[in-house]
N, C-alpha and C positions, 0 to 999 in steps of 0.2 A: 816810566812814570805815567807818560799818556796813556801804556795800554793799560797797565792796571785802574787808570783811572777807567779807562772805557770797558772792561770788564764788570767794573764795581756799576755802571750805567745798566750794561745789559742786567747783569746780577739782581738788581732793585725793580729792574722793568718787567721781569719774568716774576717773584716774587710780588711782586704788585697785584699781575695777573692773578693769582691765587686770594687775595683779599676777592675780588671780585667774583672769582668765581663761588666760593665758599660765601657767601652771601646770596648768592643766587637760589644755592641749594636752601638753605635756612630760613631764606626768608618768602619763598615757597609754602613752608610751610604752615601758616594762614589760611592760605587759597586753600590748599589740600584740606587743610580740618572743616574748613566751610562745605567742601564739596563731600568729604565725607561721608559728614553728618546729614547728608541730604540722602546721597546714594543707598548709606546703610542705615536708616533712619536714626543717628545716634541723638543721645544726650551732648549737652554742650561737655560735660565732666567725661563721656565715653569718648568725643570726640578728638580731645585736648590729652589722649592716650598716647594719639598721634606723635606730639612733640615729646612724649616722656621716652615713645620706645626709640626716638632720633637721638635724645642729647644725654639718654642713660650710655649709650657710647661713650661719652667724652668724660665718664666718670669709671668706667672699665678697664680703656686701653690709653691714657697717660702715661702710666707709668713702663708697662711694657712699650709702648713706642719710644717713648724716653731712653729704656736700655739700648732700645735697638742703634739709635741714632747716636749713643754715647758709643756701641760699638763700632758703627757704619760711620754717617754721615748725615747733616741735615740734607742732602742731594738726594739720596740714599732715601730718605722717611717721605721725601715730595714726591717720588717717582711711585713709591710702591700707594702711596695715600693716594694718587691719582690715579689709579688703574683699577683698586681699592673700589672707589667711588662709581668709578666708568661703568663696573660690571652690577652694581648696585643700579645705574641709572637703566642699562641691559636688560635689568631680570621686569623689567615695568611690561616689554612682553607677553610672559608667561600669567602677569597677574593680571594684565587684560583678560586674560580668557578663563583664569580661575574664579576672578568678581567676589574673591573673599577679604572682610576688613585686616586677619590676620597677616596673609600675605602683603600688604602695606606697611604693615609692624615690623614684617621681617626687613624688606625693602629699604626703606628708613634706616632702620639700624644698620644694616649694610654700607650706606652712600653714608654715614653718620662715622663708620666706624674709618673710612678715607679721608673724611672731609678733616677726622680729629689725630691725624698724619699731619694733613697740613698746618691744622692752626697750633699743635703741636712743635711743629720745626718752623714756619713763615715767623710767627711774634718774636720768638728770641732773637731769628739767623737775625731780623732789620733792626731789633737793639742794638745787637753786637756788632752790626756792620755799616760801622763808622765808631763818631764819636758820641764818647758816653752822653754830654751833657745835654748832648741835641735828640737825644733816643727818643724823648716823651713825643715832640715835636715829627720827628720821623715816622715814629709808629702809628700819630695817627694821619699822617700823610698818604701812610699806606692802606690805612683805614678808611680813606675816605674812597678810596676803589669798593671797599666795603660796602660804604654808602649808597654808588653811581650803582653796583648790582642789586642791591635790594630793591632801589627804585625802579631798576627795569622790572626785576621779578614781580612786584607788586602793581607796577602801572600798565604791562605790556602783558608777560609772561600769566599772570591773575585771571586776565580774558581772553586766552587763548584754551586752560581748565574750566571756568565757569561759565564763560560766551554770554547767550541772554535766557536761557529755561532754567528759570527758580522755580521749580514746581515740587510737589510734593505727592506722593500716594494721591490723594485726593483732590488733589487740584490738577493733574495730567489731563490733558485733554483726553476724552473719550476715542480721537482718530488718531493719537500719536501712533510712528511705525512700532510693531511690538506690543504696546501696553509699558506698564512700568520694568519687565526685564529687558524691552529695548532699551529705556530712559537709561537703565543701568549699564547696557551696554556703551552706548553713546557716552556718557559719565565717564567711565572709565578708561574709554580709548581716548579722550581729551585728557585725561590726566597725562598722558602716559608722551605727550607730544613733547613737552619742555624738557622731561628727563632723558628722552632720545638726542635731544638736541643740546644736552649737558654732556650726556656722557663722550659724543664725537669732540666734542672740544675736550675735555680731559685728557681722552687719548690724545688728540695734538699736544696740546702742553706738554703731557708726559714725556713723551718722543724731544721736542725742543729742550727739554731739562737736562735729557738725558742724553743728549750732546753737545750740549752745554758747557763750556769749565768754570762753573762757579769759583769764586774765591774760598780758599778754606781762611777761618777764622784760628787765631792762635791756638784755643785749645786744641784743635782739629789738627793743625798742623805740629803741634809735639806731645800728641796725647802720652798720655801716665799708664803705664801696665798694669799700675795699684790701683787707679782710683775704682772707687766703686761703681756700678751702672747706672745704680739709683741711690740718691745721697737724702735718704729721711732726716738726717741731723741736720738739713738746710733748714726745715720747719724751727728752728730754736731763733732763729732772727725774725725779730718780732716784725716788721715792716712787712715782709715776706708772709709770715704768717696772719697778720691782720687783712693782709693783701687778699689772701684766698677766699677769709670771711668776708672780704667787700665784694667778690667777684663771685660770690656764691650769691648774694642777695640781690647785685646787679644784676645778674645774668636772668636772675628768678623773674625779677620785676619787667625788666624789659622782655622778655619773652610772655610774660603774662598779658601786658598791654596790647603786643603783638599779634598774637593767637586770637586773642579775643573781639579785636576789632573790626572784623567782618561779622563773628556771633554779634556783638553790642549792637553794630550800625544796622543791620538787617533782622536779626531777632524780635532786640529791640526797641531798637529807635525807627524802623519799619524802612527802610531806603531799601530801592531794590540793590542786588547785586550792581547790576551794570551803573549805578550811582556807588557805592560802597566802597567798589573796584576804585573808582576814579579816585576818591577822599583816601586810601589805603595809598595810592601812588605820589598822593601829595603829601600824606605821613611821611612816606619811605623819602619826598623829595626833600620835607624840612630834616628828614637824618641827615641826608646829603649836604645838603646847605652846613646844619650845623658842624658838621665834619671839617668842611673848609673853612669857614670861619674860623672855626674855632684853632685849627693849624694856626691861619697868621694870626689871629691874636694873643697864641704862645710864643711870639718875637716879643712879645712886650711883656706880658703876666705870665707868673710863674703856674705850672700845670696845678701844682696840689691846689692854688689861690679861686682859678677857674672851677674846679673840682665843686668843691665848697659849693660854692654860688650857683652853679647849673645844679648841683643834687638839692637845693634848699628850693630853689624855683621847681622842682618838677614836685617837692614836698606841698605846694600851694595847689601848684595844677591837678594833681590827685586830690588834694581837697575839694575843689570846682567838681569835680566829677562824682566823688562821695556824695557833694550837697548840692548838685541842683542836676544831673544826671543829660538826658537828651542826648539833643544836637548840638547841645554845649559842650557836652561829655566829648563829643566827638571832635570839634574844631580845641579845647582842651589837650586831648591827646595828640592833635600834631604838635602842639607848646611842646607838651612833652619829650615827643619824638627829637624834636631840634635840642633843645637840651641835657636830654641822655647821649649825644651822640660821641660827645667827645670822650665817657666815663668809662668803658670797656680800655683802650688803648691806655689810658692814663692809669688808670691803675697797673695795669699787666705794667707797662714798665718803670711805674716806682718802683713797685714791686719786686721787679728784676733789678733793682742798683746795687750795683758792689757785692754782688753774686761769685762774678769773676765766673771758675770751671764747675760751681753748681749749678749755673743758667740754666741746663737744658732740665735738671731734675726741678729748680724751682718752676721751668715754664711748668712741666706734667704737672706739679700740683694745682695751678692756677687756674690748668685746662681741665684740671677736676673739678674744681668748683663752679660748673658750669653743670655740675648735678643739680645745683640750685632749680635748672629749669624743668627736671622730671616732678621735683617738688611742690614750688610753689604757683605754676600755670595752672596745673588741673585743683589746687586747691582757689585758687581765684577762679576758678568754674564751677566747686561743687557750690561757692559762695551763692558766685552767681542765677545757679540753677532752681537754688531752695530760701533764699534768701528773700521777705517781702519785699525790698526795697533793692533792685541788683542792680543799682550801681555801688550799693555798700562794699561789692566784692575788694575795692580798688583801695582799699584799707591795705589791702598787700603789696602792692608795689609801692605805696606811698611809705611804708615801712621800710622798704628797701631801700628807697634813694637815701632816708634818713642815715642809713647806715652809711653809706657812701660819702655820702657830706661829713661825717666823725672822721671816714679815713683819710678826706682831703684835709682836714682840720690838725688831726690828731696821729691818727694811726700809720699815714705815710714814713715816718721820722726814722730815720738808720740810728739806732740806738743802743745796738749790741750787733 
């Protein structure tokens, strides 16, 4: 009993680690599309390309990851998704020295297509591993590692790619080394530092995983010769299927607010970088925060209850930014931040209840609708771009939580 117990410890502690590292990667990129758009003089809509060609993965290879792991093992989908990822952070190298925005697209989807291995097998394996009623509460315990990486990526990770030269074609100093294809070379060999030092940690996890004896979870342990690899008939359970459409719109919204908030704060609202950087680190800190919180205050309130009420509050806070825009906008969106934090975990696993042996095909759909973010980011940018009034863009994420809050209200409910 003890060592099983102490199995199921290591089990959750190693899996934890992957919340935070996949966090790391994602929430990266921000910093990236800011730095981008400077290096290759992009639009804000060219630049927000960035995150389309990262999370068009996780709309790709779901469902083939899903077979994989119905045949293998969720052990099996972490190992290969980390190595996956590691050779993605690798190739940041070669694309120093090619200095083209396409090779970043590729990059991206590369470390995008490892990363959606893990949040593919990580979500379901920490539902299923325990018990049912406590899953909403544990997943996002495990989320809140989520949290603690994005914060470093954004507060530490952020100035180590951007540092202090916000300069442009025209504003370079006349005696920088090079002219502006040094600026680019410099540019892009700091991109390339936090990915290096992603990918040697990958490979350690991977290695640790991979001697590791995970617990197998019952399916695992008397798998069915018949079942199928991928079970499309799970989409007929509407809780399941509302789920995808909330996590399509979350994912969109939250990623839009995300990307944008170095364009907004520095664009528009004029803060340099090295200010920007700090206010982005205290977003990602109030994610954090509300991560934790919001765990121990699902001992008392039931998650769809919280659901509701954080997506109805961020429905107001996008209003603040629609209508009066600034610096307001900005202190605005950390509200946000701390309020969205708990709405990704909580849904995935209402979503997954009473699943039973299609968990692993419902997570792949869930991990699809995280296509949401190829969609509606760069359309919150073309808003932004052409729009007289751009903070109107934020009309889109405000849309999104709405949806969110219907599913905490409504749409959670096991009803077939």
């Amino acid at each position: 009993m003890k060592e099983n117990k102490n199995r199921l410890v290591v089990a959750l502690t190693l899996i934890f680690s992957l919340f935070f590292i996949w966090a790391i990667s994602s929430n990266l990129l921000p910093t990236m599309i800011r730095q981008l758009m400077k290096t290759f003089e992009l639009s804000a809509f060219q630049a927000s390309l960035t995150e389309a060609s990262y999370w068009i993965a996780y709309f790709i290879f779901p469902i083939p990851i899903a077979m994989f792991m119905k045949r293998y093992s969720y052990k099996a989908g972490i190992v290969v998704g980390l190595l996956i990822a590691a050779v993605g952070g690798l190739l940041f190298f070669p694309a120093s020295q090619i200095q083209q925005y396409w090779a970043y697209l590729g990059i991206f989807f590369v470390i995008a297509t490892g990363m959606c291995f893990l949040e593919t097998a990580a979500n379901p394996y920490v539902t299923v591993l325990g018990d049912a009623e406590s899953a909403p509460r544990r997943l996002n315990l495990a989320q809140s590692f989520n949290g603690l990486g994005a914060f470093i990526a954004a507060m530490f990770l952020s100035k180590l790619v951007l540092g202090d030269s916000d300069f442009t074609r025209e504003t370079l100093p006349a005696d920088y080394p090079g002219g502006w294809d040094g600026f680019v070379a410099t540019a892009t060999n700091s991109m390339k530092i936090p990915y290096l030092i992603l990918a040697t940690v990958l490979i350690v996890i991977a290695a640790a995983i991979a001697i590791t004896k995970l617990p197998r979870i019952e399916e695992e342990s008397e798998p069915d010769a018949n079942a199928k690899l991928i079970d499309f008939g799970v989409l007929r359970r509407s809780h399941l299927r509302n789920g995808v459409i909330a996590q399509f719109f979350y994912n969109g919204g939250q990623t839009a607010v995300n990307a944008m908030f170095l364009i907004y704060s520095c664009k528009y609202v004029g803060l340099s970088e090295s200010t920007a950087t700090t206010f982005f680190g205290l977003y990602m800190l109030a994610f954090l925060g509300g991560r934790w919180i919001g765990t121990l205050l699902m001992g008392r309130f039931r998650p769809q209850d919280m659901l509701v009420v954080y997506a109805l509050i961020n429905v107001v806070l996008c209003a603040v930014i629609i209508v009066v825009g600034g610096m307001a906008g900005v202190y605005a969106m950390l509200g946000v931040s701390f309020f969205m934090s708990i709405m990704y975990p909580t849904q995935f696993s209402l979503a997954l209840e009473n699943l039973g042996p299609r968990t692993k095909s419902g997570s792949a759909f869930l991990v699809m609708a995280i296509v949401g973010n190829v969609i509606l980011p760069p359309l919150t940018a073309k808003i932004m771009d052409t729009a007289a009034v751009y903070h109107i863009a934020y009309i889109v994420p405000l849309v999104c939580f709405a949806v969110c809050a219907y599913y905490g209200w409504r749409g959670y409910k096991v009803i077939d």
